[in-house]
C-alpha positions as CSV (number, residue, x, y, z in Angstrom):
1,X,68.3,105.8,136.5
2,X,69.9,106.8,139.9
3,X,72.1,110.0,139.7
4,X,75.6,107.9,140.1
5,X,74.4,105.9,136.3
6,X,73.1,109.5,134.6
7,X,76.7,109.8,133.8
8,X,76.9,106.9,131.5
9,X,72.9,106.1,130.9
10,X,72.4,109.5,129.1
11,X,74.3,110.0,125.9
12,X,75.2,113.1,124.0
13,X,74.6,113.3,120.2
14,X,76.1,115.9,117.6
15,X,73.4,117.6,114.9
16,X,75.0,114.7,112.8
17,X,74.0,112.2,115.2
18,X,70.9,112.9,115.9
19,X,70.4,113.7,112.3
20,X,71.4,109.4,111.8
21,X,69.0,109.1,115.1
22,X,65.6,110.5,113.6
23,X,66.5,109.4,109.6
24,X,66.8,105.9,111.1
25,X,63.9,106.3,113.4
26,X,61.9,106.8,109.9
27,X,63.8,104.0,107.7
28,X,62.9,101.1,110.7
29,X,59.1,102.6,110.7
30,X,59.6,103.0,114.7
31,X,56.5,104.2,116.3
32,X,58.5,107.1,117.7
33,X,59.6,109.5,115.0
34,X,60.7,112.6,114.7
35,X,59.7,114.8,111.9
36,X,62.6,115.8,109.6
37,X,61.7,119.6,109.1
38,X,63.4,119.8,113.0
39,X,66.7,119.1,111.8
40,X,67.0,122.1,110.3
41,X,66.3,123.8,113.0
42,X,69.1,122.5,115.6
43,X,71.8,124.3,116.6
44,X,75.8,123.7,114.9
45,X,76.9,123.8,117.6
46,X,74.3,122.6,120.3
47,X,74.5,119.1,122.6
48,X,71.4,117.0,122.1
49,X,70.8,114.4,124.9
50,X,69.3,111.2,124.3
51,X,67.8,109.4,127.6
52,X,66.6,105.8,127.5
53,X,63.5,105.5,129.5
54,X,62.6,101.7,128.7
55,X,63.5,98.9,126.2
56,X,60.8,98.3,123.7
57,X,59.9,95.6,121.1
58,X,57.0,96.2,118.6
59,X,56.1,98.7,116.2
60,X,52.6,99.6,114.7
61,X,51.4,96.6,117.1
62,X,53.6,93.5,115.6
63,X,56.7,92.3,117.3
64,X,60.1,93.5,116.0
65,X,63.8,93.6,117.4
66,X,64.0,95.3,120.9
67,X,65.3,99.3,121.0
68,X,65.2,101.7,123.5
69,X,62.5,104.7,123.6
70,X,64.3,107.6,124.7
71,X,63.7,111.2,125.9
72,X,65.5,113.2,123.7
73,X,66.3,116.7,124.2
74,X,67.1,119.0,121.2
75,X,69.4,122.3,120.9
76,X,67.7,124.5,118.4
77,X,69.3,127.8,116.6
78,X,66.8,130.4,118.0
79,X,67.4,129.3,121.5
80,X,70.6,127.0,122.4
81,X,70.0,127.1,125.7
82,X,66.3,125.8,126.1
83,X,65.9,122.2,124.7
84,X,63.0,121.1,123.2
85,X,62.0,117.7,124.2
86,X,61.0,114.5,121.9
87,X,60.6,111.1,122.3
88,X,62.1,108.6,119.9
89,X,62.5,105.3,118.7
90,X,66.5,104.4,119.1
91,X,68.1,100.7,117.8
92,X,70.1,99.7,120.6
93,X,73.5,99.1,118.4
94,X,73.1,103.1,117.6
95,X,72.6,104.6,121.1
96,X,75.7,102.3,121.9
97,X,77.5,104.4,119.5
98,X,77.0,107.7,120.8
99,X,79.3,109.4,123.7
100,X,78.0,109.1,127.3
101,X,77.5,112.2,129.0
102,X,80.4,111.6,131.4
103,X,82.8,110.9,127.8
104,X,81.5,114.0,126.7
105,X,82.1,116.3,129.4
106,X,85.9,115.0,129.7
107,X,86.6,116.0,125.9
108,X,84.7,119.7,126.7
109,X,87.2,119.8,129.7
110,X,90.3,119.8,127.7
């Protein structure tokens, strides 16, 4: 990732999103989960990024369909402004969904 591709590389996920993100993470039996007692603790209002780092295709040692293992970092309610970071297990077709960092500093801009 260079710094003219952070803009669209890194996306930006809601408490819903990321919510999806970790319950899916669980359902496909990635080997990067995150636990569920977290999503309690994010923020309503909080931005959660969600960083690919490489493309990945096995889980618990077996092959499986590739998705990305991303950096993830997390807005919690006690403290907004320090994320926490996690790594997790992302299908592709999902992270596609989810605003690039560059869509989602246009809608904070209006």
């Amino acid at each position: 990732m260079t710094p003219e591709t952070i803009e669209t590389e890194v996306r930006v996920a809601s408490p819903a999103e990321m919510t999806g993100l970790i319950r899916d993470a669980k359902k496909e039996d990635f080997n990067r989960q995150i636990d569920e007692e977290v999503i309690a603790k994010f923020s309503p209002t909080g931005i959660n990024f969600v960083i690919p780092t490489l493309v990945h295709e096995n889980k618990g040692g077996e092959p499986t369909e590739p998705h990305y293992r991303c950096r993830v970092l997390l807005s919690f309610k006690d403290e907004p402004t320090m994320p926490r970071e996690y790594w997790l297990d992302v299908q592709i077709k999902n992270f596609d969904q989810l605003r690039t960092l560059k869509e989602a500093k246009t809608s904070l801009l209006k």
